[in-house]
PyMOL Python script that loads the backbone (N, CA, C, O; Angstrom):
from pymol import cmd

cmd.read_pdbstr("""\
ATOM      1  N   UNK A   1       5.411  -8.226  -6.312  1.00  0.00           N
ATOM      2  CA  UNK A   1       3.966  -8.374  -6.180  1.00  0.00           C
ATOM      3  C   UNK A   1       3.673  -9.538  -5.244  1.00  0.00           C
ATOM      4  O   UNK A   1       4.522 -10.406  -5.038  1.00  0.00           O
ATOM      5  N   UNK A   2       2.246  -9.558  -4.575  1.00  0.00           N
ATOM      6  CA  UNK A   2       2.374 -10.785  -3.773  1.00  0.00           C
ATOM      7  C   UNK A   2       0.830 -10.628  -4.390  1.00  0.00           C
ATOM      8  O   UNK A   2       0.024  -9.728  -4.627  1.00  0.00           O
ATOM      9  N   UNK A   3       0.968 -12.552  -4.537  1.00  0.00           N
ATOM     10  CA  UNK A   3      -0.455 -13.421  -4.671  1.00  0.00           C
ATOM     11  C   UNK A   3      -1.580 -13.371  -3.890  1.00  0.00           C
ATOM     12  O   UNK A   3      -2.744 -13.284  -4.281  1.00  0.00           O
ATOM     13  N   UNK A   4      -1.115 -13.440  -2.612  1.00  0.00           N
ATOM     14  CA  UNK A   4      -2.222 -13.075  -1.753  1.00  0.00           C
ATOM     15  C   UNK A   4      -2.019 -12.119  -0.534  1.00  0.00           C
ATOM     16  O   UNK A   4      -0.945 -11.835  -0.003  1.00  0.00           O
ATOM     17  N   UNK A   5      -3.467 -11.612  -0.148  1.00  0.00           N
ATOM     18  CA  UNK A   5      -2.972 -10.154   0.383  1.00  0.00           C
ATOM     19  C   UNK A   5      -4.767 -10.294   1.149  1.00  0.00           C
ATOM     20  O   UNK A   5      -5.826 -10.505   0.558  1.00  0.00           O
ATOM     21  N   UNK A   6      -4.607 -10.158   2.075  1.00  0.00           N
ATOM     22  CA  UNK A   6      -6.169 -10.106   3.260  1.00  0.00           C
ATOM     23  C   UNK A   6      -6.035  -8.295   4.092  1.00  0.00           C
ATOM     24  O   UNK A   6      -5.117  -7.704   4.660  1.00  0.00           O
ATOM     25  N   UNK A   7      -6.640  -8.146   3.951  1.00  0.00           N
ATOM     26  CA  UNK A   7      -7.174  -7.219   4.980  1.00  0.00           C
ATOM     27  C   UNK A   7      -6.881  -7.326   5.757  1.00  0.00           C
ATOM     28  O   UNK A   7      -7.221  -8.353   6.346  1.00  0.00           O
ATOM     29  N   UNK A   8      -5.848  -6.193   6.544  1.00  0.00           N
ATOM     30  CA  UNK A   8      -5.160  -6.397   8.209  1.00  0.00           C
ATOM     31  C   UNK A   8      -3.844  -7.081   7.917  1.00  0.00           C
ATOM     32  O   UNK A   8      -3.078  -7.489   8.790  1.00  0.00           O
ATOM     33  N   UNK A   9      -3.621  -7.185   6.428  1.00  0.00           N
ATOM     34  CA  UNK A   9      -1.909  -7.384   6.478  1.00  0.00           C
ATOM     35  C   UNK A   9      -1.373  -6.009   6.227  1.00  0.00           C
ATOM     36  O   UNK A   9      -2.001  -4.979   5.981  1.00  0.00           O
ATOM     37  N   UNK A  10      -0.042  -6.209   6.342  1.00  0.00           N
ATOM     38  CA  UNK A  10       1.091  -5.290   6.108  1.00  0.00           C
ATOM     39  C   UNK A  10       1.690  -5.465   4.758  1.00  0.00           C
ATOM     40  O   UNK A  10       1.982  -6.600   4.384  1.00  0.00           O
ATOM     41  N   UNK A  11       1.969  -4.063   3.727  1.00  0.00           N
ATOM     42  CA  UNK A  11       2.007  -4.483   2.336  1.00  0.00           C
ATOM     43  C   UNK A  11       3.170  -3.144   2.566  1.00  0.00           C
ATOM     44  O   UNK A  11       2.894  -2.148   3.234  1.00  0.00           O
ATOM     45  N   UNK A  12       4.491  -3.358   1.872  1.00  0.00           N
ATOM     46  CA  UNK A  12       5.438  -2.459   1.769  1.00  0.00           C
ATOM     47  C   UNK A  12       5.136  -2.060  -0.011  1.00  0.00           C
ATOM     48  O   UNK A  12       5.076  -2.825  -0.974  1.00  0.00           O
ATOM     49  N   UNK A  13       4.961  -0.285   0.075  1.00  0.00           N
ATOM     50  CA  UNK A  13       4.835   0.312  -1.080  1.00  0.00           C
ATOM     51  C   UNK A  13       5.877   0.862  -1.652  1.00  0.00           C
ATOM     52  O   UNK A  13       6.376   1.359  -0.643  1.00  0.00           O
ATOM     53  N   UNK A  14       6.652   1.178  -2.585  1.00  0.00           N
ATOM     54  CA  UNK A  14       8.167   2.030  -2.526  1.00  0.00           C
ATOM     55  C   UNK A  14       7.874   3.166  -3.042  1.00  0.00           C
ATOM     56  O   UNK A  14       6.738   3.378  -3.465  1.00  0.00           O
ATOM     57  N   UNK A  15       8.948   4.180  -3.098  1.00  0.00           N
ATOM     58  CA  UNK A  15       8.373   5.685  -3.367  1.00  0.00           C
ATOM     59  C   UNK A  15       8.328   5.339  -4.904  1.00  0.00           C
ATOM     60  O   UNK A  15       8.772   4.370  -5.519  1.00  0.00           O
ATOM     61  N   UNK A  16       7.500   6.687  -5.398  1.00  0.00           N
ATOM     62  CA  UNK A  16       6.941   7.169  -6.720  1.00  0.00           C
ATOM     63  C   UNK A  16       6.032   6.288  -6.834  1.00  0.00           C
ATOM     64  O   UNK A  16       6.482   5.595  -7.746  1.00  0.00           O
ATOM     65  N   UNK A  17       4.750   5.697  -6.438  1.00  0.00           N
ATOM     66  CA  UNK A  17       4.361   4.804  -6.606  1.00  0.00           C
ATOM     67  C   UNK A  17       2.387   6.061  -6.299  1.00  0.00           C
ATOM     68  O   UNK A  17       1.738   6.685  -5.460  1.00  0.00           O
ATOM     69  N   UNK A  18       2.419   5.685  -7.550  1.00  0.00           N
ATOM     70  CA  UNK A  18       0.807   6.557  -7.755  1.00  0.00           C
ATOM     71  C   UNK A  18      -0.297   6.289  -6.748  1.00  0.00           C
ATOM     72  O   UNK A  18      -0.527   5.080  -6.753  1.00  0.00           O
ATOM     73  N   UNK A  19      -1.050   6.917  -5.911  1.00  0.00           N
ATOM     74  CA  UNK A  19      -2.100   6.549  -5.266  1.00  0.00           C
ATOM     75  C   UNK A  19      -3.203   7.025  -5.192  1.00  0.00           C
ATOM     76  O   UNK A  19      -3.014   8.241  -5.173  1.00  0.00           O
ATOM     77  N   UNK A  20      -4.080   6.861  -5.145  1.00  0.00           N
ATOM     78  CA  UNK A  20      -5.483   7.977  -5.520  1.00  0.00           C
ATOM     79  C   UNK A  20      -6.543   7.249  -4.242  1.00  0.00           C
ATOM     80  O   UNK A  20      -6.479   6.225  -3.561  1.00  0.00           O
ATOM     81  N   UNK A  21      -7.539   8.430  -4.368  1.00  0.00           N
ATOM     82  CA  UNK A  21      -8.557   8.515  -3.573  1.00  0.00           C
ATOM     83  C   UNK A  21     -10.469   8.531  -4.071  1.00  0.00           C
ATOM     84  O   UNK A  21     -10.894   8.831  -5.187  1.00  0.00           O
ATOM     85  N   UNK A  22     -10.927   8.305  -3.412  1.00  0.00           N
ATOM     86  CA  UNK A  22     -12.399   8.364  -3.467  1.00  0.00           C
ATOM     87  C   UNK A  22     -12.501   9.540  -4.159  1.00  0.00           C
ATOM     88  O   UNK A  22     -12.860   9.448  -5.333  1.00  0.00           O
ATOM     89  N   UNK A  23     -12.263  10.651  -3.696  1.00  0.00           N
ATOM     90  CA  UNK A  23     -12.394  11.821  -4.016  1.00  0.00           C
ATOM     91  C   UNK A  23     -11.271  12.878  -5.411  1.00  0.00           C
ATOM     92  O   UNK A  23     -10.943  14.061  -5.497  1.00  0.00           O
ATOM     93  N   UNK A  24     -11.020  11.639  -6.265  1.00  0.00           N
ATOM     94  CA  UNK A  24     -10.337  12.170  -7.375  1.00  0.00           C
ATOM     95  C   UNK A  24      -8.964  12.995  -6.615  1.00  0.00           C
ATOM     96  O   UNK A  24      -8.633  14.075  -7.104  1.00  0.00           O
ATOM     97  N   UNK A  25      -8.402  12.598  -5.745  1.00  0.00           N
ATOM     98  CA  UNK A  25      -7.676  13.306  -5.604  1.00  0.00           C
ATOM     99  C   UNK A  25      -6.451  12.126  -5.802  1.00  0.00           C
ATOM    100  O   UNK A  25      -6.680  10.931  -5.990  1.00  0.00           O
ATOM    101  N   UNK A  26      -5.044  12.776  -5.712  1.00  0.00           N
ATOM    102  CA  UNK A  26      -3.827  11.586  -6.360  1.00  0.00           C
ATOM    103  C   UNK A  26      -2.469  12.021  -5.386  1.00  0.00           C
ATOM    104  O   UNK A  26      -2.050  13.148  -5.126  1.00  0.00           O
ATOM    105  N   UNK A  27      -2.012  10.826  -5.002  1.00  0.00           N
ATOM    106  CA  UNK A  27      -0.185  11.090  -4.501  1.00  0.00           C
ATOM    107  C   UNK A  27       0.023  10.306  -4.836  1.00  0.00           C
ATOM    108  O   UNK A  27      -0.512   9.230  -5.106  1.00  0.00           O
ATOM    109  N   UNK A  28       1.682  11.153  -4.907  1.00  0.00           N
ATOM    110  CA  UNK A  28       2.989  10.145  -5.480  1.00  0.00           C
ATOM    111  C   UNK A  28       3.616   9.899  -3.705  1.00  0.00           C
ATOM    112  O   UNK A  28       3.635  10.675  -2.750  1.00  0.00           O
ATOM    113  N   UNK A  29       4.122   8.313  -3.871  1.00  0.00           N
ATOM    114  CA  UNK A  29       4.550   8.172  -2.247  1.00  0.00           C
ATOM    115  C   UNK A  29       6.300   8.510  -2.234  1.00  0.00           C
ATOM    116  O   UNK A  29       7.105   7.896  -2.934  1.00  0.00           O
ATOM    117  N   UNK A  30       6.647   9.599  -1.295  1.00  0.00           N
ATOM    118  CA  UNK A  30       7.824   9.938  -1.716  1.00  0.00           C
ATOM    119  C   UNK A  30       8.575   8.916  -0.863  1.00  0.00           C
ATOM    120  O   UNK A  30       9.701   8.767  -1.339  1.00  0.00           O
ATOM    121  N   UNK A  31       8.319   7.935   0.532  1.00  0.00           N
ATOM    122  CA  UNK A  31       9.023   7.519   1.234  1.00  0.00           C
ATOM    123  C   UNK A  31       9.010   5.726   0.862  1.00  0.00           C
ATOM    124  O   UNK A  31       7.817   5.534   0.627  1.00  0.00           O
ATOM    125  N   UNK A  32       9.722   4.384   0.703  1.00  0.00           N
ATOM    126  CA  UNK A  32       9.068   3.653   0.435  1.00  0.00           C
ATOM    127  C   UNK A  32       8.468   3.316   2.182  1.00  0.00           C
ATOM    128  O   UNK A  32       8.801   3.916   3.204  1.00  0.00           O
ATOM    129  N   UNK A  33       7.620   2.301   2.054  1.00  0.00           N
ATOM    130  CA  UNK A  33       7.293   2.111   4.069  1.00  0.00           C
ATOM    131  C   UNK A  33       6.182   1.208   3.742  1.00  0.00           C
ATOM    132  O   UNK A  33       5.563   1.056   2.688  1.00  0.00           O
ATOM    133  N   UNK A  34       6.057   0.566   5.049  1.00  0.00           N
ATOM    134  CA  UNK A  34       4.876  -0.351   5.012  1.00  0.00           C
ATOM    135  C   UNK A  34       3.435   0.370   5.276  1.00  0.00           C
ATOM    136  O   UNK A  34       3.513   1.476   5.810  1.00  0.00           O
ATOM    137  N   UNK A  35       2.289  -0.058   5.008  1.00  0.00           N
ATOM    138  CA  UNK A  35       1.362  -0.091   5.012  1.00  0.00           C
ATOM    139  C   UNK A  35       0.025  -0.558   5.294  1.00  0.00           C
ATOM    140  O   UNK A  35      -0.444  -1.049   4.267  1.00  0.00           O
ATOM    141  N   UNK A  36      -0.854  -0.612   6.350  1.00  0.00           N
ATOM    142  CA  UNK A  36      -1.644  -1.379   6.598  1.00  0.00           C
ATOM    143  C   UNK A  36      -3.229  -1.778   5.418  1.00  0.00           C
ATOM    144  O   UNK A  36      -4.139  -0.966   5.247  1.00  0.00           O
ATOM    145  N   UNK A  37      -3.187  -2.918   4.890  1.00  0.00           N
ATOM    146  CA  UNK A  37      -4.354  -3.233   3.994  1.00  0.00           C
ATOM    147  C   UNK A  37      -5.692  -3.265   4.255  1.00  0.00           C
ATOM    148  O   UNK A  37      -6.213  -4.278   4.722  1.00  0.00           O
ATOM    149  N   UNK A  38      -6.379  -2.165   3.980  1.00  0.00           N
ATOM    150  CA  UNK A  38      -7.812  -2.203   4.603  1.00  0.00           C
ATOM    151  C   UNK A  38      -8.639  -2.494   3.687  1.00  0.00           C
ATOM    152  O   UNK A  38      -9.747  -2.222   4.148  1.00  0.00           O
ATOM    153  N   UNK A  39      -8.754  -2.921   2.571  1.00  0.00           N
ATOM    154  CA  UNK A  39      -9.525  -3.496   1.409  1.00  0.00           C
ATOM    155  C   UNK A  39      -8.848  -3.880   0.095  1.00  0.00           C
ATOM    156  O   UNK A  39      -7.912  -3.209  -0.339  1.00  0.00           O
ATOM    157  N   UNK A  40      -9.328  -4.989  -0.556  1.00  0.00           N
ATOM    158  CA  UNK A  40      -8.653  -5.583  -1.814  1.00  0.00           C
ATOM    159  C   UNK A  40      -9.757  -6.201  -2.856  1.00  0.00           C
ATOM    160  O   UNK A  40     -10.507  -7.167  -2.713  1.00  0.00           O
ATOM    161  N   UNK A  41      -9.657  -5.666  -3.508  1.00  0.00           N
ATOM    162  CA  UNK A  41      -9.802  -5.853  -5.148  1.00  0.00           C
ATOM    163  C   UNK A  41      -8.828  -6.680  -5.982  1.00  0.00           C
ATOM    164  O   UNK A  41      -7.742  -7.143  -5.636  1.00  0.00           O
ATOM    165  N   UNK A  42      -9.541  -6.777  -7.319  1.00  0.00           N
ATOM    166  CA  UNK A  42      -9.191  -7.496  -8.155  1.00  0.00           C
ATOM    167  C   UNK A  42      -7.922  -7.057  -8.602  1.00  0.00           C
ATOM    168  O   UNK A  42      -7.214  -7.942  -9.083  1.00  0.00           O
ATOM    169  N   UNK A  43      -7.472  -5.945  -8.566  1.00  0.00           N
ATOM    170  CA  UNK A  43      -6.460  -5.377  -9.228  1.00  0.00           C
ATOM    171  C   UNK A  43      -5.877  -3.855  -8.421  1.00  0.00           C
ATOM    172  O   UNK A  43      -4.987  -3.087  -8.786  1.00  0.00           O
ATOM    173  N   UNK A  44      -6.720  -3.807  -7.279  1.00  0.00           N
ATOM    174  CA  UNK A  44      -5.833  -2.610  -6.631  1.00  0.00           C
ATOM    175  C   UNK A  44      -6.294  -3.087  -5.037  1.00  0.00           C
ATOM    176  O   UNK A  44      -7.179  -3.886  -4.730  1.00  0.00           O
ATOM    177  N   UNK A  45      -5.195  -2.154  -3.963  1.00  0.00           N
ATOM    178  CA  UNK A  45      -5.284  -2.765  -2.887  1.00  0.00           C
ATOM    179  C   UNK A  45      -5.683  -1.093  -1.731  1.00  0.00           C
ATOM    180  O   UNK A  45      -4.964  -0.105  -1.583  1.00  0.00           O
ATOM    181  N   UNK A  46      -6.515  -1.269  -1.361  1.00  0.00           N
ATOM    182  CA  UNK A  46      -6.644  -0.084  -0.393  1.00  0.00           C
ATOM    183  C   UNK A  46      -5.868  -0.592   0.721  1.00  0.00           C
ATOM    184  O   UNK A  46      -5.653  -1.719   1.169  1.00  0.00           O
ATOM    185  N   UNK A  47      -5.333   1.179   1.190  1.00  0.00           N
ATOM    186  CA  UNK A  47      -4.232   1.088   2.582  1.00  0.00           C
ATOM    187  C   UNK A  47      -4.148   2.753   2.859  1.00  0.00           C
ATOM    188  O   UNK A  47      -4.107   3.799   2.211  1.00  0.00           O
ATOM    189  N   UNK A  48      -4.148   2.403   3.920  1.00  0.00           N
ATOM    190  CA  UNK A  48      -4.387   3.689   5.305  1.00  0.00           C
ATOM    191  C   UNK A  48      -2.713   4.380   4.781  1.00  0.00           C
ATOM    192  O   UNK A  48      -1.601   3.892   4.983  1.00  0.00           O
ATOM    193  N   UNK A  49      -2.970   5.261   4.290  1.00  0.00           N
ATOM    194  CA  UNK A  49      -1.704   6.281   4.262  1.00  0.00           C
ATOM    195  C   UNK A  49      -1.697   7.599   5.319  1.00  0.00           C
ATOM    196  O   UNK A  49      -2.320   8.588   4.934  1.00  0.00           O
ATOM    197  N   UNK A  50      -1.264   7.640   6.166  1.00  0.00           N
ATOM    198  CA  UNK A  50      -1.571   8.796   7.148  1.00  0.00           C
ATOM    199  C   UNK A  50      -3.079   9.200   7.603  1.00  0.00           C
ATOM    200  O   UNK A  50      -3.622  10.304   7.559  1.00  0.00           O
ATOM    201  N   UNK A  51      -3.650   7.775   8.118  1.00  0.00           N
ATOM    202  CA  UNK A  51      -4.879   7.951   8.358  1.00  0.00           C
ATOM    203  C   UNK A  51      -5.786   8.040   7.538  1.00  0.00           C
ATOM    204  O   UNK A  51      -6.923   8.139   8.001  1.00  0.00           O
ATOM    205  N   UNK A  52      -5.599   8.038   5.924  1.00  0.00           N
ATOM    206  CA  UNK A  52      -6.803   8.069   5.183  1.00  0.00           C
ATOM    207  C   UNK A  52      -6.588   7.346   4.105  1.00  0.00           C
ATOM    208  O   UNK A  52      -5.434   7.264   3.683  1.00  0.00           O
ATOM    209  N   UNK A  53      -7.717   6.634   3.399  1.00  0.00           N
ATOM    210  CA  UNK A  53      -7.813   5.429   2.939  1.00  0.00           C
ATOM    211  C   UNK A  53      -7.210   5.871   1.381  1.00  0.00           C
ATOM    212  O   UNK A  53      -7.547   6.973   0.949  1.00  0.00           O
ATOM    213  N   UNK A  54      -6.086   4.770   0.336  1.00  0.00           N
ATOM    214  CA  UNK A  54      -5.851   5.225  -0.463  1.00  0.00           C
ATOM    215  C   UNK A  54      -5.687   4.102  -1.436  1.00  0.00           C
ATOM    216  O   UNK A  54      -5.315   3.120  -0.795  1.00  0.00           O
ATOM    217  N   UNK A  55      -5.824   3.770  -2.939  1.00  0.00           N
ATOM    218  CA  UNK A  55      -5.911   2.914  -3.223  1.00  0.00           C
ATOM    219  C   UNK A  55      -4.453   2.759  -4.546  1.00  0.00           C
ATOM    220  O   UNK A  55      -3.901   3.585  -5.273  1.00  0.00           O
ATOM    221  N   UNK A  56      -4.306   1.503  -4.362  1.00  0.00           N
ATOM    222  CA  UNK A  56      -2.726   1.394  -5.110  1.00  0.00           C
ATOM    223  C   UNK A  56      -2.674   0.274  -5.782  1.00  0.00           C
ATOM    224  O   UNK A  56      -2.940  -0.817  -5.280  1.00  0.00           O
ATOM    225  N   UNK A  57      -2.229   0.499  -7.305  1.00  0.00           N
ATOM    226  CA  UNK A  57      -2.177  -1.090  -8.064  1.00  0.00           C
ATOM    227  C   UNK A  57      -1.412  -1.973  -7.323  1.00  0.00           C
ATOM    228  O   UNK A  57      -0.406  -1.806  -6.632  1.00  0.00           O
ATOM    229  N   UNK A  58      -2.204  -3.130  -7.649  1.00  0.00           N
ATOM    230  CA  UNK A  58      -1.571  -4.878  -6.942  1.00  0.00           C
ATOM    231  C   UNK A  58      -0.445  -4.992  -7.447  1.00  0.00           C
ATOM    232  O   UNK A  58       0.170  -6.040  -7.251  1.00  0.00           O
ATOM    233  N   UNK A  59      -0.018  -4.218  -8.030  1.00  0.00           N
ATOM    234  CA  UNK A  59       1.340  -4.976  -8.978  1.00  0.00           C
ATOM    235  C   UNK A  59       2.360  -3.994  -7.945  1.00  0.00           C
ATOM    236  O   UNK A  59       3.440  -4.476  -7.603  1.00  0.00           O
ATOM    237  N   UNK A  60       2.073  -2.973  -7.593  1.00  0.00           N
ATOM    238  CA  UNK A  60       2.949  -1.935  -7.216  1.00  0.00           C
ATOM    239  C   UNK A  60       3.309  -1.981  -5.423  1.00  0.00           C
ATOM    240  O   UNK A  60       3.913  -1.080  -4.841  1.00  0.00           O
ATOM    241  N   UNK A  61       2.865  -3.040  -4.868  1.00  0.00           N
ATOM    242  CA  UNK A  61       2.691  -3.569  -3.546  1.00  0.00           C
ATOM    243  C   UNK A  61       3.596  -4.986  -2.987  1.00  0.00           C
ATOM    244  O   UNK A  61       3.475  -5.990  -3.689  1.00  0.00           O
ATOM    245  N   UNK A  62       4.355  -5.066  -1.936  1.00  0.00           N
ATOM    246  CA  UNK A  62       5.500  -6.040  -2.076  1.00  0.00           C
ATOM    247  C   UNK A  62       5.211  -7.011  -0.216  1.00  0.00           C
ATOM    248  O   UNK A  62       4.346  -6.635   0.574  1.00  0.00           O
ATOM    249  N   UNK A  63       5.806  -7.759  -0.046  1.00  0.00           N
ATOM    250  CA  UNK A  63       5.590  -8.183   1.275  1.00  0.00           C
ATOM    251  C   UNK A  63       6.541  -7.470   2.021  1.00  0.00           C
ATOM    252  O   UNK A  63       7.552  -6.978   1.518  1.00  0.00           O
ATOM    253  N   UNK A  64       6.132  -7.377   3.645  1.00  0.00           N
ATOM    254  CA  UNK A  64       6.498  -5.942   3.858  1.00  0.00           C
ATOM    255  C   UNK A  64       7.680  -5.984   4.406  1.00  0.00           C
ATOM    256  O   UNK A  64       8.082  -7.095   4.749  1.00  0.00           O
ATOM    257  N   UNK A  65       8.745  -4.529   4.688  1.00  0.00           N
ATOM    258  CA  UNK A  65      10.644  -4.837   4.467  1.00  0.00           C
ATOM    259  C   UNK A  65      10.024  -4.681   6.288  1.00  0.00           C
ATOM    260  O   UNK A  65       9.184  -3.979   6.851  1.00  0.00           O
ATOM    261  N   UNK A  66      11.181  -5.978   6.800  1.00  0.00           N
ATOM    262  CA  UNK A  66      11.852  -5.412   7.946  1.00  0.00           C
ATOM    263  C   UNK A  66      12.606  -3.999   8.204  1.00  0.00           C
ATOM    264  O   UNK A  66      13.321  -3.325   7.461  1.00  0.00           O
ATOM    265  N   UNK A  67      12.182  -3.812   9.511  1.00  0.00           N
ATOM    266  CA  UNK A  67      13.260  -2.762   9.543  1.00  0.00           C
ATOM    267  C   UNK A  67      14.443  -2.762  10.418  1.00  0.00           C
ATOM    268  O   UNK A  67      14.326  -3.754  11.137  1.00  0.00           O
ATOM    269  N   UNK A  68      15.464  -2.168  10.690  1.00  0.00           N
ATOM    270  CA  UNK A  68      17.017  -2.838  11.013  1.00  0.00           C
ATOM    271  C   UNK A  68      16.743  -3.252  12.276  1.00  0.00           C
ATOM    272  O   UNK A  68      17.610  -4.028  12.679  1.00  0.00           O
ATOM    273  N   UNK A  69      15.952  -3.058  12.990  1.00  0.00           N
ATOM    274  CA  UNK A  69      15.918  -4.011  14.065  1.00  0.00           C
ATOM    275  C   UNK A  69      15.961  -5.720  13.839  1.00  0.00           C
ATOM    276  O   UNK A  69      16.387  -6.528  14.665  1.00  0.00           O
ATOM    277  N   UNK A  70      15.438  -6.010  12.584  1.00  0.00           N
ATOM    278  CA  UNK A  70      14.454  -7.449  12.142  1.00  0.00           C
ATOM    279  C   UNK A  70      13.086  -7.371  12.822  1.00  0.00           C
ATOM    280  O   UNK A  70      12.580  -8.247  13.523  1.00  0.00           O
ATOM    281  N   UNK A  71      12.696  -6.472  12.580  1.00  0.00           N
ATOM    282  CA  UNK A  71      10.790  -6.720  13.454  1.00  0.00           C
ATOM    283  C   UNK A  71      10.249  -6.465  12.099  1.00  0.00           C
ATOM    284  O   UNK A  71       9.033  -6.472  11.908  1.00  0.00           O
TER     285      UNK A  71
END
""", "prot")
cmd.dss("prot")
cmd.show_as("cartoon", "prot")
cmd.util.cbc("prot")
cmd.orient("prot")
């Protein structure tokens, strides 16, 4: 989990990790991968999953993995 988290960071999610929408709709994330943060709450963090906005408990959100390059 990370303490603090702004809008326009990068938040790595891992798979099986529940996500839901405005519109009652729900995914499970099968890949883990980073994520860009487009809104935050008290207890869940919105992030752009394939272009559309999705919202995911704070607890279930990590600082985000390099990838084998180191970038």
């Amino acid at each position: 989990m990370i303490d603090t988290i702004n809008a326009g960071d990068l938040v790595w999610v891992p798979s099986s990790v529940k996500a839901h929408s405005r519109f009652a709709h729900s995914l499970i994330t099968k890949l883990p991968r980073n994520f860009l943060v487009i809104g935050v709450e008290s207890n869940d963090i919105n992030i752009l999953i394939d272009g559309r906005e999705w919202t995911v408990k704070r607890v279930d959100v990590y600082p985000p993995r390099k990838d084998s390059n180191g970038r």
